[in-house]
C-alpha positions as CSV (number, residue, x, y, z in Angstrom):
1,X,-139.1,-59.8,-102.8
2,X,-139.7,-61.2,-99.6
3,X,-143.6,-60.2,-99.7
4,X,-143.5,-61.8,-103.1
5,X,-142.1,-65.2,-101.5
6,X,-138.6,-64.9,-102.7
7,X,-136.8,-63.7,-99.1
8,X,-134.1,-66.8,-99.9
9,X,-133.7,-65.1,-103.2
10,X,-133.2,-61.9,-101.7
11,X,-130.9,-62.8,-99.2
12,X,-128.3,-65.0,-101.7
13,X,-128.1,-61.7,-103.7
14,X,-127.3,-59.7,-100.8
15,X,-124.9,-62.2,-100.0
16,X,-122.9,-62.5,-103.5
17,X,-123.5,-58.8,-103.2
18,X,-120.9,-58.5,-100.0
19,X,-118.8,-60.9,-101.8
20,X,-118.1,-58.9,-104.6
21,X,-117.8,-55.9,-103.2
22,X,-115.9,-56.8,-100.2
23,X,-113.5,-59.0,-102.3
24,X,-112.8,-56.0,-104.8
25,X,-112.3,-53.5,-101.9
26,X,-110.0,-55.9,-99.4
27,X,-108.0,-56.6,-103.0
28,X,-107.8,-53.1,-103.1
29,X,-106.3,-52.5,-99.4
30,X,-104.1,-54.9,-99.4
31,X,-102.1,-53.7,-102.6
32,X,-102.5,-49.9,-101.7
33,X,-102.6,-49.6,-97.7
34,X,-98.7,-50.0,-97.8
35,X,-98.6,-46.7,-99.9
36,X,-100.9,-45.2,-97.7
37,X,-99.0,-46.1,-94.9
38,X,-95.9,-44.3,-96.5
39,X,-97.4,-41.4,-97.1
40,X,-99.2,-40.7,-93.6
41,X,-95.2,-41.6,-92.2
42,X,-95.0,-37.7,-93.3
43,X,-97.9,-37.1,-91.0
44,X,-96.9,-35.4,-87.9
45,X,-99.7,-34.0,-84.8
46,X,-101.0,-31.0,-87.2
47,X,-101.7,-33.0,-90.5
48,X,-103.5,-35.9,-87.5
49,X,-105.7,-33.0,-86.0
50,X,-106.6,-31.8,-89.4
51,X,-107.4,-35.3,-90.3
52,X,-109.6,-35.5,-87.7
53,X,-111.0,-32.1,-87.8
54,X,-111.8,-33.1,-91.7
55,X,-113.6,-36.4,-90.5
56,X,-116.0,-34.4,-87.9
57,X,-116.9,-31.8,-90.1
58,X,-117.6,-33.8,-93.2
59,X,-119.4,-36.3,-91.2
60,X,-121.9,-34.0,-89.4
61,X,-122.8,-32.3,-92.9
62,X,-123.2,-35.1,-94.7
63,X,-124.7,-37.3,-93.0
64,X,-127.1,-35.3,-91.2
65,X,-130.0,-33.0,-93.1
66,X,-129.3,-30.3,-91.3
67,X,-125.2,-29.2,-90.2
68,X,-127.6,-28.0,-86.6
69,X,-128.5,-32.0,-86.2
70,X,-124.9,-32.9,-87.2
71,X,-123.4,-30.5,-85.1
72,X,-125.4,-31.5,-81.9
73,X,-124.2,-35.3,-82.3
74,X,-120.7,-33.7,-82.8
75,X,-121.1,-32.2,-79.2
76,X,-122.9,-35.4,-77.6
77,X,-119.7,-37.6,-78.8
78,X,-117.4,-35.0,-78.0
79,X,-118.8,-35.1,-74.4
80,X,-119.3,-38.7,-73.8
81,X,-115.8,-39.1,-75.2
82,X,-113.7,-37.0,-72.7
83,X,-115.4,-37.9,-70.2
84,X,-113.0,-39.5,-67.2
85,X,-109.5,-38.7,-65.8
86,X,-107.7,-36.4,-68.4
87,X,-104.4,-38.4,-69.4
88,X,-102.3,-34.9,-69.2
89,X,-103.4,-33.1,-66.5
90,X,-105.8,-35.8,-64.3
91,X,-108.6,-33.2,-64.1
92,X,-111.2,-35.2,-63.9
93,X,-114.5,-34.0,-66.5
94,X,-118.1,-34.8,-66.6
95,X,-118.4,-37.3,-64.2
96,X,-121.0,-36.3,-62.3
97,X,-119.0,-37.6,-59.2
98,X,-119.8,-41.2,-60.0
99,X,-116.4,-43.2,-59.3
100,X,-117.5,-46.0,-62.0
101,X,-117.1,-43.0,-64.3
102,X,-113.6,-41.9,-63.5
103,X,-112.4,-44.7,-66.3
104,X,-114.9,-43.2,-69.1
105,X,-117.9,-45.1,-70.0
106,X,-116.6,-48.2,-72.8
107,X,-117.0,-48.3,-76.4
108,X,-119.2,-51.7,-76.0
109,X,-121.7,-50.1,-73.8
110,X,-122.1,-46.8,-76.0
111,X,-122.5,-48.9,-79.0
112,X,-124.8,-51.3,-77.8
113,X,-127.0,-48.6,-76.3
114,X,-127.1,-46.3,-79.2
115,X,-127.0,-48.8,-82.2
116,X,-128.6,-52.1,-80.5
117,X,-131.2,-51.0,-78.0
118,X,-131.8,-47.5,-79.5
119,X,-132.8,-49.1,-82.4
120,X,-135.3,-51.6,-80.5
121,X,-136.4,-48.9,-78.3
122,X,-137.1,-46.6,-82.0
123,X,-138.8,-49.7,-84.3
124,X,-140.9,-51.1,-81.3
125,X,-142.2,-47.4,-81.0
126,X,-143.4,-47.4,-84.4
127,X,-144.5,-51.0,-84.6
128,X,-148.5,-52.2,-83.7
129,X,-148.4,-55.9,-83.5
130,X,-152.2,-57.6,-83.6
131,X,-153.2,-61.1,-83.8
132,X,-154.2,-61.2,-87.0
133,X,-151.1,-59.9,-89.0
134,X,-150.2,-61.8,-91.6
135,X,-146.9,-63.4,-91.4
136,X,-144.8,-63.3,-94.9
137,X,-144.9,-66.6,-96.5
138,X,-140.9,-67.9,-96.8
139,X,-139.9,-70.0,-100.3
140,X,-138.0,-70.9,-102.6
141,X,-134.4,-71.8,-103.6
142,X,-131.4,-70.3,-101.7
143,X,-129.6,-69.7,-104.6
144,X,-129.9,-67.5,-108.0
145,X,-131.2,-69.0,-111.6
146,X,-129.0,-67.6,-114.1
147,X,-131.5,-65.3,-115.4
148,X,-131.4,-63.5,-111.9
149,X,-127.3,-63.5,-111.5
150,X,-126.9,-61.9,-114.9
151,X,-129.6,-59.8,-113.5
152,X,-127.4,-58.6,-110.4
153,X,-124.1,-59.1,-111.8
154,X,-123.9,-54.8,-113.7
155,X,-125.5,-53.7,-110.1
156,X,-123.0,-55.2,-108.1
157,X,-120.4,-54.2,-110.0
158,X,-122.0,-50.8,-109.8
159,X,-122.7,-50.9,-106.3
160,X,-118.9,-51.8,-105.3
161,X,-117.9,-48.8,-108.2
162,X,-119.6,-46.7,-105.9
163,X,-118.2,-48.5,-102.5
164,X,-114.9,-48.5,-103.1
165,X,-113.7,-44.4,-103.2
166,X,-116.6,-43.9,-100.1
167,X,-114.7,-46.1,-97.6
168,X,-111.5,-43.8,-97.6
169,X,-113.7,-40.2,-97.1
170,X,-115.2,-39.7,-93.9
171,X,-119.0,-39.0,-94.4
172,X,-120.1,-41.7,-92.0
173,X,-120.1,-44.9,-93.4
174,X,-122.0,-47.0,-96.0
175,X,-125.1,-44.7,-95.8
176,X,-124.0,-42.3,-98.6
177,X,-122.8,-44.9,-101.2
178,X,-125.4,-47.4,-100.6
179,X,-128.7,-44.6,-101.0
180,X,-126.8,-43.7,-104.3
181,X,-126.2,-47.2,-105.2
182,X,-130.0,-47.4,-104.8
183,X,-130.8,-44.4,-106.5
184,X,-128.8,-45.3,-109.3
185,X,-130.5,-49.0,-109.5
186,X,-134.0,-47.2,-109.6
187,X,-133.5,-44.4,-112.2
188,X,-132.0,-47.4,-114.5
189,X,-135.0,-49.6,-113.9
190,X,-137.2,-46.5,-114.5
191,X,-135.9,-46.7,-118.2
192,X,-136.7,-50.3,-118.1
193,X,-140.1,-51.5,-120.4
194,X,-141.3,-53.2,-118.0
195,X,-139.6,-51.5,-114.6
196,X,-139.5,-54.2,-111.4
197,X,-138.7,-51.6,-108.3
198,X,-141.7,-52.1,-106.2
199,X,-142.6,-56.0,-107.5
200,X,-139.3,-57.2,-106.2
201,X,-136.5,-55.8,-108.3
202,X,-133.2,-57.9,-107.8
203,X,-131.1,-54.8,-108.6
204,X,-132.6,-52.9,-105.5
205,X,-131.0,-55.5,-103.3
206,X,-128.1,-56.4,-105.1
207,X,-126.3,-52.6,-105.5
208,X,-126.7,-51.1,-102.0
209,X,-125.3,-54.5,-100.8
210,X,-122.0,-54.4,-102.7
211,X,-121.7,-50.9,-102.5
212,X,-122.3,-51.1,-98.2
213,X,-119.7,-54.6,-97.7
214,X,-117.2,-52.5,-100.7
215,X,-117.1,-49.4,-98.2
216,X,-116.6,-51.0,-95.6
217,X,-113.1,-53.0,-97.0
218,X,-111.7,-49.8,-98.0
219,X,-112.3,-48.2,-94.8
220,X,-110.4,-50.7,-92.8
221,X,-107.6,-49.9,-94.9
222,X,-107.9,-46.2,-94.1
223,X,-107.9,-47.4,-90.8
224,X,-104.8,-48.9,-90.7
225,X,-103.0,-47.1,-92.7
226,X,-104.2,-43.7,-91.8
227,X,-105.4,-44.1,-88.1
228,X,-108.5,-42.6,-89.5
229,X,-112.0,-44.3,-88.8
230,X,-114.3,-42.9,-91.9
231,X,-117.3,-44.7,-90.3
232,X,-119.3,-45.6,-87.2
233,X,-118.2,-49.5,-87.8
234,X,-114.1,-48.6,-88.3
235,X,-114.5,-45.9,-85.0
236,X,-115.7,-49.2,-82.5
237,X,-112.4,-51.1,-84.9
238,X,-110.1,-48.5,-83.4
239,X,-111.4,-48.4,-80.0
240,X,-111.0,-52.2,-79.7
241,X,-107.0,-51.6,-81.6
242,X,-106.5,-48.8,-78.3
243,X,-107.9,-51.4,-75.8
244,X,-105.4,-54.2,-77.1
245,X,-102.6,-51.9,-77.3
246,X,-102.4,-50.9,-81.0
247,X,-101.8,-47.8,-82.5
248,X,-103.3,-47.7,-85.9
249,X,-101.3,-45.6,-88.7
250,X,-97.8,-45.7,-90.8
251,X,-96.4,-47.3,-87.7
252,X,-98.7,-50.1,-87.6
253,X,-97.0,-51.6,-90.9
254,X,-93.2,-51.2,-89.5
255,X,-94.3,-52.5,-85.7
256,X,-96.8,-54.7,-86.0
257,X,-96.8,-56.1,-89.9
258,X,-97.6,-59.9,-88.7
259,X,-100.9,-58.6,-87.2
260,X,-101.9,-56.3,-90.3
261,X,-101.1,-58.7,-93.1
262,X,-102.9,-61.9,-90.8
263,X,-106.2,-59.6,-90.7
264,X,-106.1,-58.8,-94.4
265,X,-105.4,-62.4,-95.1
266,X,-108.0,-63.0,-92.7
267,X,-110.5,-60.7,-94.3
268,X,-110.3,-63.1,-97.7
269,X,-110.8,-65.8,-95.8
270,X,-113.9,-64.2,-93.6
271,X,-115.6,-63.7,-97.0
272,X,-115.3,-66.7,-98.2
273,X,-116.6,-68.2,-95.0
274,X,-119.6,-65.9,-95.1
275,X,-120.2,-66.7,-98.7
276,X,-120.3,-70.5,-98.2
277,X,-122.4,-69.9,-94.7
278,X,-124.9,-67.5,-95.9
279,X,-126.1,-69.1,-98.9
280,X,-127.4,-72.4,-97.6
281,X,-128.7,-71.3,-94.3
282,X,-130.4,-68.4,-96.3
283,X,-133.6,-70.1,-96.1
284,X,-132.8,-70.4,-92.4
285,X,-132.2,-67.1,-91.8
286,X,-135.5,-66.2,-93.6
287,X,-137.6,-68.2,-91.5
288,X,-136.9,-65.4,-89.0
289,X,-139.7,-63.3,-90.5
290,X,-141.6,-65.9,-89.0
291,X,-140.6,-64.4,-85.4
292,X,-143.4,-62.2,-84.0
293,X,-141.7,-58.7,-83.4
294,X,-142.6,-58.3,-80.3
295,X,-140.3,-61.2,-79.1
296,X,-137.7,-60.5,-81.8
297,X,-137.5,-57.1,-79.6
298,X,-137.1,-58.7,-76.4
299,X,-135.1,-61.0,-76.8
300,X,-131.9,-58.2,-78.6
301,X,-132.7,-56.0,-75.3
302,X,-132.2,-59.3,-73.0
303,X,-129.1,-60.1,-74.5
304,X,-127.5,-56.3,-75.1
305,X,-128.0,-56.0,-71.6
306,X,-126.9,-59.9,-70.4
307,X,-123.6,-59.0,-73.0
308,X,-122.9,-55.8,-71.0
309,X,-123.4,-56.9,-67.7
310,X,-121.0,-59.9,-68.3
311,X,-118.1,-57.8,-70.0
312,X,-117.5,-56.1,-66.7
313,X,-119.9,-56.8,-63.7
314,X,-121.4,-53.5,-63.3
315,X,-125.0,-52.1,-62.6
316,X,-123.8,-49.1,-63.6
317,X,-122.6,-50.6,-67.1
318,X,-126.6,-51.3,-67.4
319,X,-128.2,-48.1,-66.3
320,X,-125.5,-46.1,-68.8
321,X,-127.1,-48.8,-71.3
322,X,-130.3,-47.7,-70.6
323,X,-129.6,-44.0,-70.1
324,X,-127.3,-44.6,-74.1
325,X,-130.7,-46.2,-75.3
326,X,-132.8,-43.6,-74.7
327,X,-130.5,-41.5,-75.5
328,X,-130.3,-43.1,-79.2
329,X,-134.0,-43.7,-79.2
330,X,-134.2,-39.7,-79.3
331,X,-131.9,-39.1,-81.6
332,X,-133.6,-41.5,-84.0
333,X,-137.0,-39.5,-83.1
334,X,-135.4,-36.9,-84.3
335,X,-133.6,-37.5,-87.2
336,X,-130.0,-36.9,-85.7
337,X,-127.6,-38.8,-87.4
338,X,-125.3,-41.2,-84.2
339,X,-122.3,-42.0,-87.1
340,X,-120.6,-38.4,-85.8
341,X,-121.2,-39.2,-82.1
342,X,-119.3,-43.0,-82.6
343,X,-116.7,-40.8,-84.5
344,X,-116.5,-38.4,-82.2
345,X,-116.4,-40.8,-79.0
346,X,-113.2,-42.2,-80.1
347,X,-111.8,-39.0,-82.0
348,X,-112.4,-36.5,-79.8
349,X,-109.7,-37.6,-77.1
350,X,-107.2,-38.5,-80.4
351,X,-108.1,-35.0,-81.6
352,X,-107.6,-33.2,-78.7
353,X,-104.2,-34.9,-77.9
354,X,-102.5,-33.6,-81.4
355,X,-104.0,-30.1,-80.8
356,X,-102.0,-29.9,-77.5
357,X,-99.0,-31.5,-79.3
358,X,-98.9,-28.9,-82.0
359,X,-99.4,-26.0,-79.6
360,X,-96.8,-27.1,-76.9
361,X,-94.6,-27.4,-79.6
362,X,-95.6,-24.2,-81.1
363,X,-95.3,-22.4,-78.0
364,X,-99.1,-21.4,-78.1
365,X,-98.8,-20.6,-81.8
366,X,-101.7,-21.5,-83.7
367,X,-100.6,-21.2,-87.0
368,X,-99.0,-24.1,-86.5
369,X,-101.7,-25.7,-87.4
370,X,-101.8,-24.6,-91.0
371,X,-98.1,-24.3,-91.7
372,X,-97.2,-27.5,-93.5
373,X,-99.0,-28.3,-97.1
374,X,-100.7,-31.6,-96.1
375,X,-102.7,-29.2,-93.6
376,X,-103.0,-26.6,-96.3
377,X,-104.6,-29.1,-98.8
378,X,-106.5,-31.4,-96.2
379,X,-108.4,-28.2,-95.0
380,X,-109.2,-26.7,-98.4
381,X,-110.5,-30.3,-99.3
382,X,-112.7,-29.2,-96.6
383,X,-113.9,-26.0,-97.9
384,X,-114.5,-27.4,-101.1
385,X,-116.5,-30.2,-99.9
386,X,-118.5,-27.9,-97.4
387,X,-119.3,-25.9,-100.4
388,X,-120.0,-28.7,-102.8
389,X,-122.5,-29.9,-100.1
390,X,-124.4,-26.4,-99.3
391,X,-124.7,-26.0,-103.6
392,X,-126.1,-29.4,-103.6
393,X,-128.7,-29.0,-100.3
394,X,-129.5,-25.5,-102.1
395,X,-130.6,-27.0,-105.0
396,X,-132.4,-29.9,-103.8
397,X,-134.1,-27.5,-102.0
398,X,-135.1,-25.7,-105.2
């Protein structure tokens, strides 16, 4: 669409597109995260480690192609996340003897390294800018005839259909409902007389849009309710809940009910901002394709590393920014999936807490662990998802 001149068409569909599926899903937390909340008050250390057990494993086999790839980001989170002073015992781990490390390394720097500068590190690598490129021409209306909105209206309704149930399982975030929301789009236009995927189908922008904004609002209310961050964006949402103070879970609703229902409320409210924002500055915002890449690049790694620095002060803050970068610039190479390492950064030390709670309380019994039915069913969930996943990679490979 863009290449075709209609990039302030695109972008108003994308935009209604979150709408939709971010209204649906918020509606949807804010009537059901109560009853969520009830039934993780049953929760106790060995249904929490189980949770989080379930949220590592499905999120390093789904997400990555291979469990070896998903695995190895399991271990890099798991490591970056313990690093520090141990709360229980003050051992101090994988510090390297660097004091600025005896606090851990903080969730803003290992997300702007990875996600941010990895990413500019990664397209810059596989970008040759020349003087002669041409620049994509930017047109047209910032808002949809009604030929196009009946065109998007089935595929966002679609797209949030396939949002909605993805925020509350732990596979990594929007990637999974948004590729099938795609998929979906493109096997329908396939049947299509005249099919429009690859001339600037509307659909193709419009599903994985609502489905992406519809995961996300469900996975803030697994978040609250459950303590349970089902995606890289809800993992850096608990670490900033644990750096204010705020235990997410059951208890969340009884001890702090003013704060949950005022970021609901405020979640309506943040759409309908975004809504009324993003469609008249959405010829604005296309002008950026105007921006030569090369300075586009620049200028994210000035300010991810001018952000940094001012949060704290530190040099050491930028070189773990650099060293993060790299880091996520390899992993990218690589095709190693950084959804489990977020996870695991802020699950890891959650995980390994409740494993020490159910075994000092089991007197070093291990059974423990699977001894009450929410752990029985929450690990045979497991299994059958494991399984389901293996049958579908086997015959995919077929």
């Amino acid at each position: 669409m863009a290449l075709d001149g209609r990039a302030a068409q695109a972008l108003a569909t994308s935009a209604i597109g979150a709408f939709t599926g971010g209204l649906i899903a918020t509606t949807v937390v804010a009537f059901g995260a109560p009853a969520f909340a009830d039934l993780a008050s049953a929760f106790g250390p060995e249904e929490f480690f189980a949770l989080t057990v379930f949220a590592f494993v499905a999120t390093a086999f789904v997400v990555a192609d291979s469990a070896l790839k998903g695995l190895a980001a399991l271990v890099i989170g798991f490591t970056v996340g313990v690093m520090g002073i141990d709360t229980l015992t003050g051992t101090v781990r994988f510090t390297l003897g660097v004091p600025q490390l005896l606090d851990g390394i903080g969730i803003v720097v290992i997300t702007v390294g990875l996600l941010a500068l990895g990413e500019v590190l990664q397209v810059a690598s596989r970008s040759r800018w020349q003087s002669g490129d041409r620049l994509v021409t930017v047109r047209g209306r910032p808002f949809l005839s009604r030929a196009e909105f009946r065109e998007a209206l089935p595929a966002w309704l679609r797209g949030t259909a396939f949002g909605v149930p993805f925020g509350v399982i732990p596979v990594g975030g929007s990637e999974v409902p948004t590729f099938l929301a795609y998929g979906t789009e493109r096997r329908l236009d396939a049947r299509r007389r005249r099919p429009m995927f690859g001339r600037g189908a509307i659909r193709g922008v419009a599903g994985p849009e609502a489905a992406g904004n519809a995961t996300a609002g469900t996975a803030m209310g697994a978040l609250l309710a459950l303590g349970l961050p089902t995606s890289a964006t809800a993992a850096v949402l608990l670490g900033a809940f644990q750096q204010f103070g705020f235990q997410t879970g059951p208890l969340l609703f009884a001890r702090s009910g003013d704060l949950v229902w005022a970021l609901i409320a405020s979640l309506f409210i943040g759409l309908v901002v975004l809504l009324v924002l993003n469609l008249p500055f959405a010829p604005v915002w296309a002008q950026l394709l105007r921006i030569p890449r090369q300075y586009l690049y620049a200028g994210i790694a000035v300010f991810a590393g001018l952000g940094i620095y001012a949060s704290a002060g530190s040099v050491v803050d930028l070189v773990l920014l650099l060293l993060l970068g790299l880091l996520g610039f390899v992993m990218r190479r690589h095709d190693v999936p950084l959804a489990p390492v977020l996870i695991a950064v802020i699950l890891g030390p959650l995980a390994e807490l409740n494993l020490r709670r159910s075994l000092t309380i089991s007197q070093g019994d291990p059974t423990v662990l699977v001894s009450t039915p929410i752990t029985v069913v929450i690990y045979a969930l497991l299994v059958v998802a494991l399984v389901a996943q293996v049958r579908r990679r086997r015959s995919a490979d077929v």
